[in-house]
ZAMARGU-4260 file (C-alpha; in steps of 0.2 Angstrom, whole numbers, plus 5000, padded with zeros to 4 digits):
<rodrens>
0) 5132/4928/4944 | 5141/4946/4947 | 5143/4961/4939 | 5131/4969/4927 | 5119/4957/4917
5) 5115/4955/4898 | 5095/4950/4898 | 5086/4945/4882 | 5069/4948/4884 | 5057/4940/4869
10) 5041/4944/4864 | 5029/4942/4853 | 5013/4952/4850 | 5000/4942/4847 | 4984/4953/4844
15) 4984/4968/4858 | 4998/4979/4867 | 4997/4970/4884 | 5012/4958/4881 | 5023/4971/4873
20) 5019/4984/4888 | 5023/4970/4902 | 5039/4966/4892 | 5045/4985/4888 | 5041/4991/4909
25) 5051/4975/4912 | 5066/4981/4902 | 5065/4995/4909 | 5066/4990/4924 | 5080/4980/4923
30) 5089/4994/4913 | 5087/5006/4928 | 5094/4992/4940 | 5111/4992/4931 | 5106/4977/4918
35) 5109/4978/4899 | 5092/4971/4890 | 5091/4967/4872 | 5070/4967/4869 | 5070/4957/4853
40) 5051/4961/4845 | 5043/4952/4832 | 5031/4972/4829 | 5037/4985/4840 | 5027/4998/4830
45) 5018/5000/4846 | 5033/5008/4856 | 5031/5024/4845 | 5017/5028/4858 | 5018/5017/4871
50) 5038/5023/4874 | 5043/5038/4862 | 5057/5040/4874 | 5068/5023/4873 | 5074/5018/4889
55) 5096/5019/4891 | 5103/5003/4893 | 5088/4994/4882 | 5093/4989/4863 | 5079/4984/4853
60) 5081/4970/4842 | 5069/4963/4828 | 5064/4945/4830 | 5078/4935/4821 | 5071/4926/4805
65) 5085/4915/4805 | 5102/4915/4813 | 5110/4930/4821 | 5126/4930/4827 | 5127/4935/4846
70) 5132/4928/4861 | 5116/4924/4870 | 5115/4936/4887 | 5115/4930/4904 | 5099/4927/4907
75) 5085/4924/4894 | 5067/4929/4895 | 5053/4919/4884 | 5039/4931/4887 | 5024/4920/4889
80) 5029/4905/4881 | 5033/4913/4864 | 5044/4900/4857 | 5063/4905/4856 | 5071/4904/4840
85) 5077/4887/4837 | 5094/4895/4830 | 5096/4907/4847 | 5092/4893/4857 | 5105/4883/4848
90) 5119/4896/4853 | 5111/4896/4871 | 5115/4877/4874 | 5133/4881/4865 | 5136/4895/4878
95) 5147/4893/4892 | 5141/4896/4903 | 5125/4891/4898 | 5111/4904/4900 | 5098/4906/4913
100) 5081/4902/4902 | 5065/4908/4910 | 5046/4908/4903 | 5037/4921/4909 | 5020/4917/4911
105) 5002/4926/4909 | 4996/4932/4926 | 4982/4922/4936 | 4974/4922/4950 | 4969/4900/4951
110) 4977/4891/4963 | 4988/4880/4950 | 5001/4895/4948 | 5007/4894/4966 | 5009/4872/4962
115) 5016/4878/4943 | 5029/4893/4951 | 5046/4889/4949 | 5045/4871/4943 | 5060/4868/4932
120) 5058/4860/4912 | 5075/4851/4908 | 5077/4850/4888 | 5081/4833/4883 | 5078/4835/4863
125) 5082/4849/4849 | 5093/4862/4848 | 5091/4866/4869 | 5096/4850/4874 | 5106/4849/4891
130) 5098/4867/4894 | 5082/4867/4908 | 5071/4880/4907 | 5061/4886/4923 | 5043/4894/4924
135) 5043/4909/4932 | 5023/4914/4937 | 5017/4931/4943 | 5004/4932/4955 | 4995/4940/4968
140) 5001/4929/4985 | 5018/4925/4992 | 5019/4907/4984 | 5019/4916/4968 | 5032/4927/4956
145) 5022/4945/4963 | 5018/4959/4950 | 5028/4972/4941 | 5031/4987/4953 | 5046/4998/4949
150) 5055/5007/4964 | 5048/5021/4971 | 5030/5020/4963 | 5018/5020/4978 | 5027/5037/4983
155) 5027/5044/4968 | 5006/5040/4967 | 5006/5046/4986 | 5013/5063/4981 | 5003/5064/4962
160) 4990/5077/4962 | 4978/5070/4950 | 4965/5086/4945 | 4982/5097/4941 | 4987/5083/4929
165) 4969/5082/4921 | 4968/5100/4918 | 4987/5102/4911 | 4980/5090/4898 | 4962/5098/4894
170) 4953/5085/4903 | 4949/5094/4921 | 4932/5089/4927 | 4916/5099/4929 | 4910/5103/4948
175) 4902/5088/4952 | 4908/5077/4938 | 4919/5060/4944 | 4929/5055/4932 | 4931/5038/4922
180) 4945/5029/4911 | 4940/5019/4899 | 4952/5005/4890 | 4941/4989/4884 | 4940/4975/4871
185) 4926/4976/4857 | 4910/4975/4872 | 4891/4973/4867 | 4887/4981/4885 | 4893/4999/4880
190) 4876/5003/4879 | 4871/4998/4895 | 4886/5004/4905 | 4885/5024/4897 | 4867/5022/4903
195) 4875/5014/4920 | 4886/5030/4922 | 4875/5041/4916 | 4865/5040/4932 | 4880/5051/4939
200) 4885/5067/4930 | 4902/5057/4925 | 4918/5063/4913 | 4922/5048/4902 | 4940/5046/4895
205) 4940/5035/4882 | 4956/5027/4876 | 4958/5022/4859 | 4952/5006/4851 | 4936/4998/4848
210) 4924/5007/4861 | 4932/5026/4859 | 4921/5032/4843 | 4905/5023/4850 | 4907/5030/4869
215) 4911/5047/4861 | 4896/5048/4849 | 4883/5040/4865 | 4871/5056/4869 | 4866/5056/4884
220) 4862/5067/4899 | 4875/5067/4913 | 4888/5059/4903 | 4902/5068/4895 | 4917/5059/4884
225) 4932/5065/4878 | 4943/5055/4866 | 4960/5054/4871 | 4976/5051/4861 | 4989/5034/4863
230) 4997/5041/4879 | 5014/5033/4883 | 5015/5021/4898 | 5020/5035/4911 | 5006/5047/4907
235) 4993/5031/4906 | 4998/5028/4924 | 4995/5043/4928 | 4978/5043/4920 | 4974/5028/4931
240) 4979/5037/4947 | 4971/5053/4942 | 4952/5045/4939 | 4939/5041/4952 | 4934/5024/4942
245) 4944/5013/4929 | 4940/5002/4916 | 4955/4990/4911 | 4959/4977/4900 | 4971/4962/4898
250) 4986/4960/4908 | 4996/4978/4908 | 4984/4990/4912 | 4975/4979/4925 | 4989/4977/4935
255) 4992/4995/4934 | 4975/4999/4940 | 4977/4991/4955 | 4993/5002/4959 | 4983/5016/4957
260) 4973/5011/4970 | 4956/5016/4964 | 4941/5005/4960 | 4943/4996/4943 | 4934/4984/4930
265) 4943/4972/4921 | 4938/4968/4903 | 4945/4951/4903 | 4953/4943/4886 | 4942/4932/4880
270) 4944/4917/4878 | 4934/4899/4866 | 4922/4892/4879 | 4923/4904/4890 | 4936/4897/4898
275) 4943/4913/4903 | 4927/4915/4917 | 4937/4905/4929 | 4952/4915/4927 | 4940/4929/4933
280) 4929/4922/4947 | 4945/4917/4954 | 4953/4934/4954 | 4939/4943/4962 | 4938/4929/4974
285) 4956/4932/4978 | 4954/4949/4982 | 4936/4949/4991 | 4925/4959/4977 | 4909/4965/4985
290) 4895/4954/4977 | 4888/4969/4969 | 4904/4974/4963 | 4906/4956/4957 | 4892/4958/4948
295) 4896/4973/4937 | 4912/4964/4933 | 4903/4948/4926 | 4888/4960/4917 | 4904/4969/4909
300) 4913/4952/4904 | 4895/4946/4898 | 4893/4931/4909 | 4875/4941/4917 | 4869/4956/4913
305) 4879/4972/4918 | 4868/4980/4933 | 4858/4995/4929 | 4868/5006/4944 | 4886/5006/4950
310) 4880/5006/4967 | 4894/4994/4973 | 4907/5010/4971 | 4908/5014/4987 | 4914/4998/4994
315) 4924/4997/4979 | 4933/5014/4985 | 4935/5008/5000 | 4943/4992/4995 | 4953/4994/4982
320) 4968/5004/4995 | 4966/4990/5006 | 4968/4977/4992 | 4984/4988/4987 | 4991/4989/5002
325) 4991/4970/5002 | 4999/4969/4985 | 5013/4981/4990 | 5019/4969/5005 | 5026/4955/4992
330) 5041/4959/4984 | 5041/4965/4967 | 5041/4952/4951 | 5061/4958/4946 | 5066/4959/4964
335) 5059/4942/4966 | 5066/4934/4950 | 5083/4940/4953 | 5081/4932/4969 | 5074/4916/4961
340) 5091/4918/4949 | 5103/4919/4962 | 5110/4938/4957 | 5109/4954/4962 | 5101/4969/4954
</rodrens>
């Protein structure tokens, strides 16, 4: 393929923001590398916030009930197995030529997404048929699809002075505060990590959803909260860069923790049989957690109970640059699916 691309990305939001925040940085992306994107969304009401100013060269489009009559693009993006339209898929196998179709998957850590990375599905029955779909894996080593990191964002966090942000934004710190973000599923252990941080005179920065009004309304001594508003994607980055500790959740905001490069906690989706404790353990195996900072990750996730002291911080501090640095040596997710495609960006 040359020249300039037409991309349909589809998503579907299931019950939280992380699949729509992976899919909007990835138009994004692909809009600010010469590509036309067509984001076809089954509830984009959370792009009011997330991106109140809409990206050029992205169209959003409304998940098609039924048949719509376009050409399908270039290249086609099922977003985490979301289950094209069977009419849009029809017009894909009557294309010539026919679409690129990829699935975008979840992100993992376990050692089956480096075996499950680029394996192709040809389509033999229904409307696809004659079409082959390919699975396109993110992931944290080389044998795998890397993460989402758009050009020039390491520089841009090297040169970010994080206390001018906070104060711009009525948030600055007290002498002697550290400062801690705060993005998390419904969690029984609030009540034992506000006494956790409390050990530590600490500004809490609670994002909305189901922990802000109970980590507001927590008294307790050394700990302070403030309730923040939705912030678009840009500004929660920046949050991220700008807090000594972060607390994350899903897929989006954890993998822009670890851009930021500070020490982080990830609330994990949960999943029936905790069969989402796997995907965990083998993530903080992959990037060598200290045990006691392992700990405090399971005690948050509620495998254990959450420690009574983040003592592990410091080694968290000191590994969470390194970990970064690591990352940041694999090419980028959209870089290395256009490689993977066969074009250039």
């Amino acid at each position: 393929m040359s020249g300039p691309l037409l991309w349909d990305v589809f998503c579907r939001v299931i019950d939280n923001h992380g699949d729509l925040g992976v899919c909007w940085r990835l138009a994004r992306d692909l809009a600010a590398r010469g590509s036309a994107v067509r984001l076809w969304v089954d509830d984009a009401a959370a792009l009011a916030w997330m991106a109140p100013e809409r990206a050029a060269g992205v169209e959003l489009r409304a998940w098609p009930d039924g048949d719509v009559a376009v050409r399908p693009g270039d290249i086609v993006i099922e977003a985490f197995g979301c289950e094209l339209p069977p009419a849009f898929v029809a017009r894909m196998a009557a294309r010539q030529p026919a679409p690129r179709w990829i699935n975008l998957e979840y992100l993992s850590a376990e050692d089956y997404v480096e075996r499950s990375h680029g394996l192709a599905s040809p389509q033999f029955h229904g409307p696809g048929a004659g079409l082959t779909k390919h699975f396109f894996y993110p992931g944290f080593t080389p044998r795998t699809g890397g993460l989402l990191r758009e050009p020039g964002l390491l520089d841009a966090i090297a040169g970010f002075d994080g206390p001018a942000w906070l104060a711009r934004h009525g948030w600055a710190p007290q002498p002697g505060e550290r400062v801690v973000s705060l993005f998390a599923y419904a969690n029984p252990a609030l009540p034992a990590l506000l006494d956790a941080l409390a050990d530590s005179p600490t500004l809490l920065l609670a994002c909305p959803g189901p922990l802000q009004a109970p980590a507001v309304a927590a008294d307790r001594p050394g700990l302070r909260s403030v309730a923040l508003p939705y912030l678009p994607q840009h500004d929660y980055d920046r949050l991220l860069w700008a807090c000594d500790l972060n607390f994350v959740r899903g897929e989006d905001s954890f993998v822009r923790a670890q851009w930021a490069g500070k020490p982080w906690v990830w609330h994990i989706y949960p999943q029936q049989d905790d069969a989402h404790r796997a995907k965990l353990e083998a993530f903080m195996a992959r990037a060598g957690l200290p045990e006691d900072w392992r700990a405090v990750w399971r005690g948050w996730n509620g495998f254990s109970p959450l420690p009574a002291t983040l003592a592990g911080l410091t080694d968290a501090a000191a590994g969470a640059p390194a970990w970064r640095e690591k990352l940041a040596t694999q090419p980028d997710l959209l870089t290395q699916l256009l490689s993977f495609l066969g074009v250039s960006s």
